[in-house]
KEMARKE-114052 format. One record per residue: residue number from 1; x, y, z of N, C-alpha, C in turn. Coordinates in pm, whole numbers. Layout:
N
NUM_X_Y_Z_X_Y_Z_X_Y_Z
...
# end
This chain:
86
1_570_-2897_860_674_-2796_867_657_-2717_997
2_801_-2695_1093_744_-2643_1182_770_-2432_1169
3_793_-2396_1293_801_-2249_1309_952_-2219_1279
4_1010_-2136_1220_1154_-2122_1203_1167_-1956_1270
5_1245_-1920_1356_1267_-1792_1408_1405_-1745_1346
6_1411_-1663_1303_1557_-1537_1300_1559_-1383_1279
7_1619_-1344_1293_1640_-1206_1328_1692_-1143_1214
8_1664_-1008_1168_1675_-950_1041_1705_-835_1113
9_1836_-761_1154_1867_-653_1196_1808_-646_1358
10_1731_-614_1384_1699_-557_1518_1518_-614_1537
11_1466_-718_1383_1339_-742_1389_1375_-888_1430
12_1231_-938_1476_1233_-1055_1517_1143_-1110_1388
13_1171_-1239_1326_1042_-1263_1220_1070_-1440_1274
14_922_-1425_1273_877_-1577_1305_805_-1627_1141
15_880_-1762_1039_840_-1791_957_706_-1924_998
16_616_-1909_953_536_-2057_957_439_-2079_837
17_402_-2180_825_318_-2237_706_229_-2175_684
18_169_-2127_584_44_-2081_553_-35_-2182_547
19_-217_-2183_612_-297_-2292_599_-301_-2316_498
20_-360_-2444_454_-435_-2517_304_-323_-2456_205
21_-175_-2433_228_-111_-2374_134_49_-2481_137
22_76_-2556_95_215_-2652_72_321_-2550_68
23_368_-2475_16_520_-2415_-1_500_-2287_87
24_388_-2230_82_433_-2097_84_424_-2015_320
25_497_-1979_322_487_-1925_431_447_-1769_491
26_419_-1738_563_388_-1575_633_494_-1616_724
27_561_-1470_723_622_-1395_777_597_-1290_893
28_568_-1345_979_540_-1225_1142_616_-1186_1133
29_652_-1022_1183_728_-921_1248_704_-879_1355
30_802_-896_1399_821_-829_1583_935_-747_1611
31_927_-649_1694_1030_-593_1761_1009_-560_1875
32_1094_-599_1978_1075_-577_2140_937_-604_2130
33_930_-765_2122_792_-834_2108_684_-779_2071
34_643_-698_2057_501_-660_1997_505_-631_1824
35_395_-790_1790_430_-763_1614_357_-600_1544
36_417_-608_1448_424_-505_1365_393_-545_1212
37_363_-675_1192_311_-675_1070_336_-812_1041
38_267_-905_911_326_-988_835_324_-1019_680
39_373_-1088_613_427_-1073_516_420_-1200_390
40_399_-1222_304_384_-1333_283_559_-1359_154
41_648_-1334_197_758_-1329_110_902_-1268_240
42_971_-1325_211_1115_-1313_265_1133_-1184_293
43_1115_-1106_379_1101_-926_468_1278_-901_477
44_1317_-808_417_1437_-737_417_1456_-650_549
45_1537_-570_591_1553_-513_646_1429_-357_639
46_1441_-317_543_1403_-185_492_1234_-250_477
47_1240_-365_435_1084_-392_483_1007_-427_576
48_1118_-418_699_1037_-397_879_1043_-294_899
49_1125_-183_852_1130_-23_884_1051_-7_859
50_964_4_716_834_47_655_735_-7_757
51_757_-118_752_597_-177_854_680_-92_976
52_749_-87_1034_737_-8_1175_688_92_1213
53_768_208_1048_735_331_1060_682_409_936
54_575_327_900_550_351_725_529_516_669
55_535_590_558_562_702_521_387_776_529
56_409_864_567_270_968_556_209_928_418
57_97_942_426_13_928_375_-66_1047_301
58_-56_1117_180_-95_1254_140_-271_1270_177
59_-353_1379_211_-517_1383_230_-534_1348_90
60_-625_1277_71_-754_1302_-82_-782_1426_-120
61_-705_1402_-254_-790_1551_-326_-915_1579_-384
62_-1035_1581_-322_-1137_1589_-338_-1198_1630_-503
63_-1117_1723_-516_-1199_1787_-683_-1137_1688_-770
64_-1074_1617_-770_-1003_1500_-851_-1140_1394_-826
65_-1227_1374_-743_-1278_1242_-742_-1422_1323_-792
66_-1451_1490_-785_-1571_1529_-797_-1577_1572_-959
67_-1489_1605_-1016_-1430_1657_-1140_-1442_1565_-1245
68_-1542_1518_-1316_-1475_1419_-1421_-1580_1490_-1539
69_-1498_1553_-1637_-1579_1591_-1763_-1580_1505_-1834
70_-1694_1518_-1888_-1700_1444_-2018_-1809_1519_-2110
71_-1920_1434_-2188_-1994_1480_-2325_-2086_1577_-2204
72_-2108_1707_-2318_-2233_1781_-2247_-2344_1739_-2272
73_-2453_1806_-2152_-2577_1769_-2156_-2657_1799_-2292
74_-2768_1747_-2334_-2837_1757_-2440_-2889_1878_-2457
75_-2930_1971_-2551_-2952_2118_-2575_-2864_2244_-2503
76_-2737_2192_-2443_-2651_2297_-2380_-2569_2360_-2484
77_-2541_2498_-2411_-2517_2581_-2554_-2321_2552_-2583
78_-2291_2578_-2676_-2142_2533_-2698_-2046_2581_-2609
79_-1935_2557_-2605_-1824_2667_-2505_-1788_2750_-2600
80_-1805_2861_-2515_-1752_2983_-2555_-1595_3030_-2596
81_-1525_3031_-2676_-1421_3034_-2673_-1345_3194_-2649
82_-1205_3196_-2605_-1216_3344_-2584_-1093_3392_-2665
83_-1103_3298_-2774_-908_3333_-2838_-975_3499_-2898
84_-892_3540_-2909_-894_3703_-3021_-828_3642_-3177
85_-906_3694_-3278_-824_3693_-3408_-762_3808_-3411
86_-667_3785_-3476_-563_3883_-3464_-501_3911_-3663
# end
């Protein structure tokens, strides 16, 4: 199978064989020649935008990965509760 070229809006995608693989192909992306990504499935329009100009990325919330309760330690005293009877 050889290289198949066409154009998807304003991207250039070069299809070719994946090694040791019979059907399946990658997908290069290019625009104004310098690639931008590839793909292993048929790339839409809106999926060279993303690889061009993919969305921010939020920081790590740290106390989420430091934070994990679970059973208390052995001889620790109970939690204190602070309801009022009323």
């Amino acid at each position: 199978m050889e290289r198949k070229r066409f154009m998807v809006g304003k991207y250039e995608v070069v299809a070719q064989p994946i090694p040791y693989s019979t059907h399946m192909l990658r997908y290069t992306v290019f625009v104004a020649g310098k690639r931008i990504g590839a793909l292993a499935s048929m790339p839409t329009e809106s999926d060279c935008r993303f690889l061009e100009s993919p969305p921010a990325v939020p920081p790590v919330k740290i106390f989420q990965v430091v934070y994990r309760p679970g059973r208390p330690k052995k001889g620790a005293l109970p939690a204190s509760r602070t309801e009022e009877n009323s």
